[in-house]
N, C-alpha and C positions, 0 to 999 in steps of 0.2 A: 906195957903190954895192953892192945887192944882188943877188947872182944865186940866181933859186930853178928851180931842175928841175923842169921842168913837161910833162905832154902834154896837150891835151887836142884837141874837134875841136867844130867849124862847123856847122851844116848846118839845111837846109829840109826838109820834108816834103813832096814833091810829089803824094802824096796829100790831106793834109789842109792843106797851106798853114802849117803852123805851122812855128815858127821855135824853136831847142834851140840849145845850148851846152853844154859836160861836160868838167870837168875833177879831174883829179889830179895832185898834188905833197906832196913831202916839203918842204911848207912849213905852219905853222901856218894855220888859216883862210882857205883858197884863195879860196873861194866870194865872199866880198865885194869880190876883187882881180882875177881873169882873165875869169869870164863877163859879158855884158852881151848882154841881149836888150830886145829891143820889139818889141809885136805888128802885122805888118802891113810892119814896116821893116825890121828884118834881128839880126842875131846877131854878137857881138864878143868873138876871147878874145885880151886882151893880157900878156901870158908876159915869159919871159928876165926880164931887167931891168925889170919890169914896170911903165907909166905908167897909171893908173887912168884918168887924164883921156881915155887914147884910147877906152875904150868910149862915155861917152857920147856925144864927139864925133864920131866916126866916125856912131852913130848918127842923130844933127843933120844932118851932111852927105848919108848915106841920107835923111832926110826933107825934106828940101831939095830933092831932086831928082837928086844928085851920085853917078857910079855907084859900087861898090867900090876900083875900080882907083883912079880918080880922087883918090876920098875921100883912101885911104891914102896915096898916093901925096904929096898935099897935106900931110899931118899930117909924116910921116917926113921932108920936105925942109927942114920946120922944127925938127927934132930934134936935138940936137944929139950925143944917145945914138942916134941909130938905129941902128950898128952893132951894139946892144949888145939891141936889142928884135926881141921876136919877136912877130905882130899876126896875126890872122885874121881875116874880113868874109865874111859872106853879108849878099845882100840880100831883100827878100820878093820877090822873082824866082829867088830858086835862084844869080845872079852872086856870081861870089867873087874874090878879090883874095886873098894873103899875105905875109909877109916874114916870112926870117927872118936877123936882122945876119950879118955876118959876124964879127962879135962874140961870138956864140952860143957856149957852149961845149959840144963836142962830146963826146957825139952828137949830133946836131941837123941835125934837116932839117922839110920839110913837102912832103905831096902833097894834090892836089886831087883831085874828084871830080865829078859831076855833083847840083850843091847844097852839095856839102861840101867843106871842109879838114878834114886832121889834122895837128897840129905838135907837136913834141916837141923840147925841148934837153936837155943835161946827162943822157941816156940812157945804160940800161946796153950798146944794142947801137942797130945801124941798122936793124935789122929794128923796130924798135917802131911808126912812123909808118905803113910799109906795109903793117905785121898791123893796124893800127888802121883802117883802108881797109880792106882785105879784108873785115874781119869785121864793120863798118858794110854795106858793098853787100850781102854774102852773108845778112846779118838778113832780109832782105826788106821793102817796102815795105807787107805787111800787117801787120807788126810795130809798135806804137805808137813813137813818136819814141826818149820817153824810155827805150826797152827797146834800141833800136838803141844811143844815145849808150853805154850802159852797156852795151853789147856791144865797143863798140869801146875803154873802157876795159879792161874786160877780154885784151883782146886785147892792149892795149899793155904790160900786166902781166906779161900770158904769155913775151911777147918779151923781158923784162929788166926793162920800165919804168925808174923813176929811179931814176940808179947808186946814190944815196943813200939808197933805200927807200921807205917810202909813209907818208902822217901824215894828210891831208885831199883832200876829193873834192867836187865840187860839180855837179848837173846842174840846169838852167832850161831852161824850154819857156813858148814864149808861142803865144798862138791866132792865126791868121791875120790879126785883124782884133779890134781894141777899143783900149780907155784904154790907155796908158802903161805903165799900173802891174800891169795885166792879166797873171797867169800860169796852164797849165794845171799845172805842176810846176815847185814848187820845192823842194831837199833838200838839204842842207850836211850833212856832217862836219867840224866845226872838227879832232878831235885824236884820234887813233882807229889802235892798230896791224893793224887790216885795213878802213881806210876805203871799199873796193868792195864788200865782205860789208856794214859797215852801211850804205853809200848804197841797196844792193838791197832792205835789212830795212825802209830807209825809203820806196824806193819803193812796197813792198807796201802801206806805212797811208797811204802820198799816195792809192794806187787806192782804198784799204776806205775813207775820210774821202769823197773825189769820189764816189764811191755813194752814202756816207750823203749827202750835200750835196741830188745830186739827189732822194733819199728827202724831204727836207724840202720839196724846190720842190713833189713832188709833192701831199703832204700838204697845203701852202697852196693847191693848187688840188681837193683833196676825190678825188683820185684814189688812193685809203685799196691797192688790194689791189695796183698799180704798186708806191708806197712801200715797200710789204713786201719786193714781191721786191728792190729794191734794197737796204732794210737786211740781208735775208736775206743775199744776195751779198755784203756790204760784212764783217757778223758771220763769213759764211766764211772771209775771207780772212784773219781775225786771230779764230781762235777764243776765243784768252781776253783780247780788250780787250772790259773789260767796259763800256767806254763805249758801242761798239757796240752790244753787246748787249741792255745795258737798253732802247735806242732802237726796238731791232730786234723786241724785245719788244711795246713799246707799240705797233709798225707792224704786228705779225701781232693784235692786237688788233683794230684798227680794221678788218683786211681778214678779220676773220671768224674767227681759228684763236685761239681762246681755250688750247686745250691749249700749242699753240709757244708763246703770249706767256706764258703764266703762267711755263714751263719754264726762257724767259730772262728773264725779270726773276727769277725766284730766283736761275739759277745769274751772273746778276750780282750781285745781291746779297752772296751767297759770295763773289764775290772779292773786292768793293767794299762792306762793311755801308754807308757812305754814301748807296747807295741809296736803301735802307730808308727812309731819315730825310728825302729828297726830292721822294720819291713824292708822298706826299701835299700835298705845300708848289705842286705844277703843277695849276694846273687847265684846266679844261676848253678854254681861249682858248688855253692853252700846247699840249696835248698835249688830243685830246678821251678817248684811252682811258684815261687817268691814273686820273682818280676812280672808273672801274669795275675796275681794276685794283690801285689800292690797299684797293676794297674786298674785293674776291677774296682778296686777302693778306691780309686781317685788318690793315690798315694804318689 
């Protein structure tokens, strides 16, 4: 039997209907083990003595029709570790359900909220779960999801976090409504000695990637000077990925600003010679500014 030191927390977005989970523990690869979401149905982080098989179930019974309380309620009677687990549930209604054993090794407790748990075991203090509440409510609900959850990380940090230190962090975010498999943010730290500093570093290129994405939709529908400004936005927010930028490049082409595009497809270039040597390899069905762009560069 394993015990990993875990906090993490729950929660709905009752603006936008989406559904989050976020977690940190000085356990190798958290990410594949505490969070479990689906869009539409609800959010699951199973901790302490950790059983994998409760996210997705829990889930199933959410889609079933069966409420939080119920759900868990159901799972944990047949457990034969449940003193030893600690379980959190939202569902795509904002209801929450928690447990935490009395097994748990303390510090260890959980508070609810309106949409949300936060739970924490094997903490440096008890202050951790209710800074982790605090600082989730106080984000405000014009804050996106995922900037909340990793607020309230942070916050659990602040208070001590786990007595054993910090190694991995993971935050998920599903849309209100779609597939299964559907997410708006997904970001692991497998192994990392400041895994909240790089889960942040990675939320930035989840935000600057989701710009460019939308950048492409718009492109397939010929909406050339939209694109730009999203690749513009997306190149901002990560000045020197010069994947971006090459992109970004080719999208202030098509919307008219020959001086930008030419500007970044060199200074991507610089960073990336590989470039150079793709340019011309796209044509016009890939990217329609490519081939006057490659010709501009002497390409």
């Amino acid at each position: 039997m394993i015990r990993r030191g875990t906090y993490s927390i729950v929660a709905r977005d009752q603006r936008t209907g989406m559904l989050g989970a976020a977690v940190q523990s000085h356990w190798f690869a958290v990410g594949p083990i505490v969070p479990w979401v689906r869009p539409g149905i609800g959010a699951v982080c199973t901790q302490s003595v950790a059983e994998k098989a409760f996210g997705p179930k829990l889930l199933d019974r959410l889609e079933a029709g069966e409420a939080p309380r119920e759900a868990l309620d159901s799972l944990l009677a047949a457990d034969p570790a449940a003193r030893f687990r600690q379980v959190s549930v939202v569902d795509g209604h904002g209801s929450v359900a928690t447990h935490t054993g009395e097994g748990c090794i303390a510090f260890a407790g959980h508070l609810s909220g309106s949409g949300f748990s936060v739970q924490a075991n094997m903490m440096a203090s008890e202050r951790v779960w209710p800074e982790m509440a605090r600082a989730f409510s106080e984000a405000g609900a014009a804050v996106p999801l995922a900037r909340r959850l990793l607020a309230a990380l942070r916050a659990a940090e602040a208070a001590g976090g786990d007595v054993r230190g910090r190694q991995s962090a993971a935050i998920v975010v599903a849309p209100a409504s779609g597939e299964r498999w559907r997410t708006v943010t997904d970001v692991r730290v497998d192994d990392h000695p400041e895994p909240l500093d790089e889960l942040e570093r990675l939320l930035v290129l989840s935000d600057a990637y989701a710009l460019a994405t939308e950048g492409d939709d718009l492109i397939g529908e010929g909406r050339h000077a939209e694109a730009g400004e999203r690749y513009g936005r997306a190149a901002a927010l990560v000045p020197d990925n010069h994947e971006l930028l090459f992109w970004a490049g080719l999208a202030a082409w098509d919307a008219g600003d020959q001086v930008l595009a030419l500007e970044r497809v060199r200074r991507a270039i610089e960073l990336q010679p590989g470039w150079a040597e793709l340019l011309p390899r796209l044509s016009s069905d890939i990217s329609p500014a490519a081939p006057a762009v490659a010709r501009a560069l002497g390409r």
